[in-house]
C-alpha positions, 0 to 999 in steps of 0.5 A: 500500500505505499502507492498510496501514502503519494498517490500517483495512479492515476493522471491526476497524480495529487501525490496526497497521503490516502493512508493518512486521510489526504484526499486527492481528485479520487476523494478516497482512501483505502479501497471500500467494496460497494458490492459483489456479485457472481456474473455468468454473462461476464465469467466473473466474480464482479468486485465493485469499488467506490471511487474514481478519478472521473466526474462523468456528468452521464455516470450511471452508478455516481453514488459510488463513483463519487463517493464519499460525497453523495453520503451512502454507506457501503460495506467499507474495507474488507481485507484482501484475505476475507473479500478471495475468501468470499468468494471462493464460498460464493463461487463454489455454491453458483449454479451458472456458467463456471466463474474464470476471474475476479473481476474489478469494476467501480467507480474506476479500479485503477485508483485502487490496484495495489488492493488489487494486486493484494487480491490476485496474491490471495487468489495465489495463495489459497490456490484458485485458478481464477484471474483478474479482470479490470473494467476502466476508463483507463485514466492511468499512469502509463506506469499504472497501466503497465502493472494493470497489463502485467496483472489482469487476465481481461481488460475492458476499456472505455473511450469516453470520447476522442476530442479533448474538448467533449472528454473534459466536457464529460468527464472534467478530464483531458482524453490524451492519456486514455488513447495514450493507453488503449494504444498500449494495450493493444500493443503489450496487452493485445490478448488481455482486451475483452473489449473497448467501450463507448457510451452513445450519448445524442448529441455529446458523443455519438459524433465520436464515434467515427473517429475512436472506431478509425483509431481503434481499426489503426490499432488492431482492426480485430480489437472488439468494439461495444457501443453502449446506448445511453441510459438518461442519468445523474446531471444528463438525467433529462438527457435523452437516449439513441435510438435502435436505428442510430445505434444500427448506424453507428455500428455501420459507421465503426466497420466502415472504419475497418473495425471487425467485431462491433455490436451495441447493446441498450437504447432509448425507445420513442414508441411502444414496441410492436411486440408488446402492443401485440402482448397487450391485445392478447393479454386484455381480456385477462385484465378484465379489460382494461387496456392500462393493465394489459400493457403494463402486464405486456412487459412483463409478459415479454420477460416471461412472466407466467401468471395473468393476471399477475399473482406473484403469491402463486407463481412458481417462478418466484424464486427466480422472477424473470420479469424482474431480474432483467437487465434489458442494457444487454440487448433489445 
């Protein structure tokens, strides 16, 4: 933990004490865990941690990015030893897809490697066959970024935007450093990248998008890009979100740059699906009626929700709702 008593992680490089409750751009000290869970979609243990170098005014989980400031209380530090014990407990009781990685995400993780780096020597440790995997907006150091390279079995990295103007807009931080290090890795780290990211923003970063996927094409036209449909958030919260045929468009656009392997995922609709209006009519006469409950019902429908009218008293899917446990961001 010496990184940390002259932070210089990240490209802020405040140089304050963390140990001793100096607080830099980060505003944190030792690393405290917002949450965990098991991913069958990622093949990770997902460790979430507070903090980040950003201010991203679109940022969809700010209450931990931004912490201590937004005054929620999470579980706080938990030592390298308990948080792989943890999970090697969790793990070995999941049912799904088998977990391959330890997976950091936040906030931003790169403020807080060397707890990172404490974790993967606990994994050695206790001899678990797992990785590391890091999900950033890769504001690092170019040192920071080598020993993330050296450390991580995956890597995800986010593009916020390619102009420097748009990037300090959005994020209050300069873009040089995250091209700096996306050409790095795909340099030194080319078999560690799951993905490079962007969030699609109408208006702020959509126009980016050409030109990060031209970059990206420069630096491997294999490189797997993701364009991320923006969810209304935070200080954009009455910002509205792309559509279905932009997003189409932009992917258009990314392999028309060169890029190989493109897909997006989340939109912002501006009319009721087709296939849950057709839900609704079907569901009507269930609902005694009334169109309101069809269509409210319909989405659930569409989920999977077995029971109509509902009655979740009586449902034998209960213990595992689909209609709630959706994360619709994946895909249409």
């Amino acid at each position: 933990m010496a990184d940390l008593a002259s932070c210089r992680l990240c490209e802020w490089r405040c140089g304050v004490d963390r140990l001793q409750g100096e607080r830099g751009v980060c505003r944190t000290g030792r690393a405290e865990v917002a949450a965990t869970m098991c991913s069958g979609t990622l093949a990770s243990y997902i460790v979430t941690l507070l903090g980040c170098c950003y201010r991203c005014l679109h940022c969809n989980a700010y209450r931990i990015s931004q912490y201590p400031d937004p005054g929620w209380h999470y579980a706080g530090h938990v030592p390298a030893a308990v948080l792989v014990a943890d999970a090697r407990e969790r793990i070995a009781a999941y049912r799904g897809p088998r977990i391959r990685t330890i997976g950091f995400t936040g906030g931003d993780p790169i403020i807080h490697l060397p707890y990172i780096e404490e974790v993967a020597a606990e994994v050695r440790r206790q001899g678990l066959d797992l990785g590391i995997g890091i999900s950033t907006g890769g504001f690092a150091t170019a040192a920071t970024m080598a020993r993330i390279a050296d450390l991580c079995r995956v890597i995800t990295l986010e593009i916020k935007a390619w102009s420097d103007p748009v990037h300090r807009a959005l994020t209050g931080a300069p873009v040089a450093p995250v091209l700096r290090n996306a050409e790095y890795l795909a340099r030194e780290g080319r078999d560690r990248i799951r993905v490079f990211r962007t969030v699609v923003i109408p208006g702020m970063t959509d126009s980016e998008v050409g030109a990060i996927a031209t970059f990206i094409a420069s630096l491997d036209p294999g490189i797997p890009y993701r364009l991320i449909g923006f969810r209304p958030n935070n200080v954009l919260y009455y910002h509205p979100g792309p559509s279905a045929e932009e997003m189409d468009r932009l992917c258009a656009i990314s392999r028309e740059a060169g890029l190989e392997d493109v897909a997006w995922s989340g939109y912002y609709p501006e009319t009721v699906p087709d296939g849950i209006r057709a839900l609704a009519a079907r569901l009507v006469d269930a609902y005694g009626g009334d169109p309101a409950a069809a269509l409210t019902a319909a989405y659930a429908a569409a989920c999977g929700c077995p029971t109509h009218p509902r009655d979740c008293g009586a449902c034998p899917l209960r213990g595992n709702c689909p209609a709630t446990l959706r994360e619709p961001w994946r895909g249409r």
